[in-house]
C-alpha positions as CSV (number, residue, x, y, z in Angstrom):
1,X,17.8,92.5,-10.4
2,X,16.6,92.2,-7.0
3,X,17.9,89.3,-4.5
4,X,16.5,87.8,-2.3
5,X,17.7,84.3,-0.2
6,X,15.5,81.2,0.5
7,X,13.1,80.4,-2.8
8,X,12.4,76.8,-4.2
9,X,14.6,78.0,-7.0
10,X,17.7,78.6,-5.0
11,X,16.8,75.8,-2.6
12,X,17.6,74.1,-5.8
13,X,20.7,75.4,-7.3
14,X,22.1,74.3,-4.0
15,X,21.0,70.6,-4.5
16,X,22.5,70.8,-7.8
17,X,26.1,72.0,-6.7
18,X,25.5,68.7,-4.2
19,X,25.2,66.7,-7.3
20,X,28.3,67.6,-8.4
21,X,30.2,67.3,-5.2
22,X,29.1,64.0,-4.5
23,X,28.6,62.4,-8.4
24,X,25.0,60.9,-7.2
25,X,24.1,60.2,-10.6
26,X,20.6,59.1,-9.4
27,X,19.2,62.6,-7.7
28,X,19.6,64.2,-11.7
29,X,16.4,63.5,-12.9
30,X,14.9,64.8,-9.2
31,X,16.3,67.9,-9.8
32,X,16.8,68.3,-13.9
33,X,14.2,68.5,-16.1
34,X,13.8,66.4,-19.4
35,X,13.5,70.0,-21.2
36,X,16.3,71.7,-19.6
37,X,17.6,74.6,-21.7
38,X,21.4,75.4,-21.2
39,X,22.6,78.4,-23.2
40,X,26.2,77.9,-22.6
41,X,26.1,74.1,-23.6
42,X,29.5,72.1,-23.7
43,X,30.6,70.5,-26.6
44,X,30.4,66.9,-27.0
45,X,28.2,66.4,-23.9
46,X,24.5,66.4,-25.5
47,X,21.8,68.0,-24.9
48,X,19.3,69.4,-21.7
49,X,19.3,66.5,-19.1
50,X,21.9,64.3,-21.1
51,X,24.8,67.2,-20.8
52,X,23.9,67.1,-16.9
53,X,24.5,63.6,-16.3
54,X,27.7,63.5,-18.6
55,X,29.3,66.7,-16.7
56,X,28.4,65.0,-13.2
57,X,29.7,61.4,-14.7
58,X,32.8,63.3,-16.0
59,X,33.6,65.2,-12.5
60,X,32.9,61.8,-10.6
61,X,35.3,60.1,-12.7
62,X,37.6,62.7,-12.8
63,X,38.4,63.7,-9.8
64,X,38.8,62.7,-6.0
65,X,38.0,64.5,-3.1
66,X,35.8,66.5,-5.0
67,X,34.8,70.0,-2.5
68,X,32.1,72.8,-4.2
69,X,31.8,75.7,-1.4
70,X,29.0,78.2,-2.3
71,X,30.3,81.4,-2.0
72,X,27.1,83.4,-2.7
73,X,23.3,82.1,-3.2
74,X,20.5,84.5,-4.2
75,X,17.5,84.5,-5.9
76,X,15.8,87.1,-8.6
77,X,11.7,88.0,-7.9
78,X,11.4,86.6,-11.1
79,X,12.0,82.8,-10.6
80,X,15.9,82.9,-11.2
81,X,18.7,81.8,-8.6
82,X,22.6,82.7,-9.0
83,X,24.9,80.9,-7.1
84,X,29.2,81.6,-7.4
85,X,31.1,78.2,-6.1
86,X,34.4,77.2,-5.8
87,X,35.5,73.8,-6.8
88,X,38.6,72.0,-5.4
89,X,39.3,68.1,-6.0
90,X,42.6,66.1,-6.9
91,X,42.6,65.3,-10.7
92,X,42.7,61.3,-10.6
93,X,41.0,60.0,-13.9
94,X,40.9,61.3,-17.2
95,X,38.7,65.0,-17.8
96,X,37.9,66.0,-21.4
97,X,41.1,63.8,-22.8
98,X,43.5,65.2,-20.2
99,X,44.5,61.7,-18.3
100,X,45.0,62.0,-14.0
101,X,47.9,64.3,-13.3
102,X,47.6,63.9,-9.3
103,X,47.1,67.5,-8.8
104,X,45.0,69.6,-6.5
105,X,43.2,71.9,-8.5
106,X,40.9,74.6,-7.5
107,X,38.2,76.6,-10.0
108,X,35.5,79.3,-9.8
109,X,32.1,79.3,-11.6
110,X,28.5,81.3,-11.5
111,X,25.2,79.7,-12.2
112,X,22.2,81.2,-12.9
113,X,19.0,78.7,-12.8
114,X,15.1,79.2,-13.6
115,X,13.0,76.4,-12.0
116,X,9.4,75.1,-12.8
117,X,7.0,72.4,-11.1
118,X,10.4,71.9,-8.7
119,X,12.8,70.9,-11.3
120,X,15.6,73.2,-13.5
121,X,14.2,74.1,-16.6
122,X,17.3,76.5,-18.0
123,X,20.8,77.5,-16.9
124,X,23.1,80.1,-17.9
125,X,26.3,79.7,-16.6
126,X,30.2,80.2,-16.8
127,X,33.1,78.1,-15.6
128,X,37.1,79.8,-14.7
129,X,37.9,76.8,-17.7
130,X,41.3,78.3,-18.2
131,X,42.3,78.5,-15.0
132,X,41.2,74.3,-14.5
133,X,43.4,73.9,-17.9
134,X,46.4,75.6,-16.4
135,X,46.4,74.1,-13.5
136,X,46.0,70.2,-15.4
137,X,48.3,71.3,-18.1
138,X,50.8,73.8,-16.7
């Protein structure tokens, strides 16, 4: 797998981690398409575009303060971009049934994108889960 920075593709993965940050419900369909394919779909959140807006609803209401720093950014020759972030917000509404704690809490994930016509069309990714839990939980 080859990397390179600076295609549409990975343009885009960063405008998705945006999303998240900020919650901007609206900028979704810009950037998600109807079709979208996620291989590692949550439960309970849908499917394609649907999952996107509830996990972006979800951390909005979740959390405060909400921070995603890209830690790496690349993109394959053959259309994909990965991107590794850190998220770090203060848990201040309910997530997944766990109601506000208060706490700071800090998580890694990767993301791996293919784009078409300027909009996501699939995702593979992977979300530190367990460490979120223990740090809501513990």
């Amino acid at each position: 797998m080859s990397l390179s920075l600076g295609n549409d593709t990975s343009a885009l993965a960063g405008a998705v981690l945006k999303v998240y940050e900020s919650g901007d419900l609206d900028r979704v369909e810009e950037l998600i398409s109807p079709e979208l394919v996620d291989h590692n779909q949550p439960a309970g959140t849908g499917s394609g575009i649907d999952a996107v807006r509830v996990l972006v609803r979800s951390v909005k209401e979740g959390f405060s303060g909400t921070r995603i720093e890209e830690i790496f950014r690349g993109a394959t020759a053959d259309g994909w971009a990965v991107s590794q972030w850190r998220m770090t917000a203060v848990h201040t509404g309910d997530w997944f049934g766990v109601p506000a704690t208060g706490r700071e809490v800090s998580f890694t994930g990767i993301d791996l994108w293919r784009a078409e016509n300027g909009r996501m069309v699939e995702v593979r990714h992977a979300e530190d889960l367990l460490q979120l839990q223990m740090q809501l939980t513990g």
